[in-house]
N, C-alpha and C positions, 0 to 999 in steps of 0.2 A: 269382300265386304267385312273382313274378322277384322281389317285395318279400322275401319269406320267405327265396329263394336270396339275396337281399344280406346280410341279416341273418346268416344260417347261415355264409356264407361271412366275413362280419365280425366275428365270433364274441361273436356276444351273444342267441345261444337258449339255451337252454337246457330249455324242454320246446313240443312243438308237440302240441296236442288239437282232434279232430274230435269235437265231441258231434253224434251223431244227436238229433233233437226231434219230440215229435209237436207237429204244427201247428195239433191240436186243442186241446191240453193246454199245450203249451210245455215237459210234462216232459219231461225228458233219459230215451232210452232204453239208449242207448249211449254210452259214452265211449272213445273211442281215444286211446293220452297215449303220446307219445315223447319219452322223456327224453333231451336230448341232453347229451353230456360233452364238452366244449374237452380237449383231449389236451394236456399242456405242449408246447411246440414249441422247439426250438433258437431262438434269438434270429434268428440267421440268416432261420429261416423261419417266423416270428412274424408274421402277417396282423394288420389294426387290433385292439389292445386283446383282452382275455380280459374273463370276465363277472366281473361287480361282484359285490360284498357282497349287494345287493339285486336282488328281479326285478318286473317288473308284467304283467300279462297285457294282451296286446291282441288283438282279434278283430276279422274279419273275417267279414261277416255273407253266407250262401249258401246258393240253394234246393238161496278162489285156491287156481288149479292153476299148474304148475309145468313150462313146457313144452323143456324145453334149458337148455346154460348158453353163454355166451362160455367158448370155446375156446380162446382165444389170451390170452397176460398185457400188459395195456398197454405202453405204452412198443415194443412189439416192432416191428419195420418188417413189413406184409405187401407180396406182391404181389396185383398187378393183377386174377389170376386168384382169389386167397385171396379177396379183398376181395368180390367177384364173386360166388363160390360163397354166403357168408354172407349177402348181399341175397337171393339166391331161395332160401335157407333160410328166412328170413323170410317170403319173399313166398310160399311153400309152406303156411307155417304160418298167414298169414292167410289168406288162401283155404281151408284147411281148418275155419277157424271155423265156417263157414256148417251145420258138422253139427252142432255143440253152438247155436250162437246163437239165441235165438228165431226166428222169423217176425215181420217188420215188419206189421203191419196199419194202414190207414189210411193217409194223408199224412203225410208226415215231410221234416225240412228240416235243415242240418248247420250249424253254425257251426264255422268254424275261426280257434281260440284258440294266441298264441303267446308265451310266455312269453319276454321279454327284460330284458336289463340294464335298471336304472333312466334309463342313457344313453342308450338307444337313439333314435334319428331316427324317429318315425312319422308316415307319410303322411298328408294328409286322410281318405282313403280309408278307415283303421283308426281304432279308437276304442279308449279304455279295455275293458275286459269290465267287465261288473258281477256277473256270477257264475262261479265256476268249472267252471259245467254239469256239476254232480257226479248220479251217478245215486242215487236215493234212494230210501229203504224200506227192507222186514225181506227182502225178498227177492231179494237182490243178488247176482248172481255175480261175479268178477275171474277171467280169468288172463292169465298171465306171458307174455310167449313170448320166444324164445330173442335175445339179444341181439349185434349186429353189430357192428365197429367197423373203421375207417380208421386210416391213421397221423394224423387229424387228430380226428375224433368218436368216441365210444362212441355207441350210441342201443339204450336200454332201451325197450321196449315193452311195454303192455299193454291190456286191452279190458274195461270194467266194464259189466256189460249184467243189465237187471230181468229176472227171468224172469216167463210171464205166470201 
């Protein structure tokens, strides 16, 4: 993951997804998808390059409801503490998933997919994706949950999962 922190921090994400997979099946049971937003930044404090026109996903291979809104209007400066409270607002909200979420059955395996600039440097390590590990069927739930931002990211979140 220190690949992912260079990338984030070099500012060329722009969405990061963990699909859950049955290892049976290969279908996607879950998708977790974080949209990340590059904040404009003063010139002054402009890290390498903002995201391109284009993006492509690469992955890394490893064994709608409506829930909150962003609080605060971009561009605003928070603190430390702001910043802070909004992450375990989130991390509240995902850990509450597990009441609605199905039950996993069987084996299951995660790929984590990361959408970057068309410039980006990728490691050996990572490959192209060749699918977007979207969850599919008539029987699909989505929700939202509430979104956090930095003077530097926005990150929109959300979790698409089959029900059984």
């Amino acid at each position: 993951m220190s690949q992912l922190h260079r990338w984030i921090y070099g500012g060329v994400v722009s969405k990061l997804v963990v699909a859950v997979t049955s290892t049976g099946t290969g279908e996607t049971v879950e998708r977790w998808q974080f949209d990340v937003e590059i904040l404009p930044q003063d010139k002054s404090d402009s890290d390498e390059g903002g995201l391109g026109s284009g993006s492509k996903a690469v992955e890394a291979n490893e064994e709608s409801q409506t829930v909150g809104d962003d609080q605060h209007p971009l561009g605003q400066s928070k603190s430390y503490i702001d910043i802070q409270k909004e992450i375990q607002s989130i991390i509240r909200q995902i850990t509450a998933s597990v009441t609605f979420l199905p039950e996993l059955q069987g084996a299951h395996s995660f790929n984590v997919l990361v959408y970057t600039d068309q410039n980006a440097k990728v490691p050996y390590e990572w490959k192209d994706a060749e699918d977007a590990k979207n969850v599919q069927g008539s029987n699909v739930e989505q929700v939202q949950f509430r979104s956090f931002s930095t003077d530097k990211h926005k990150v929109d979140a959300v979790v698409s999962y089959k029900l059984p």
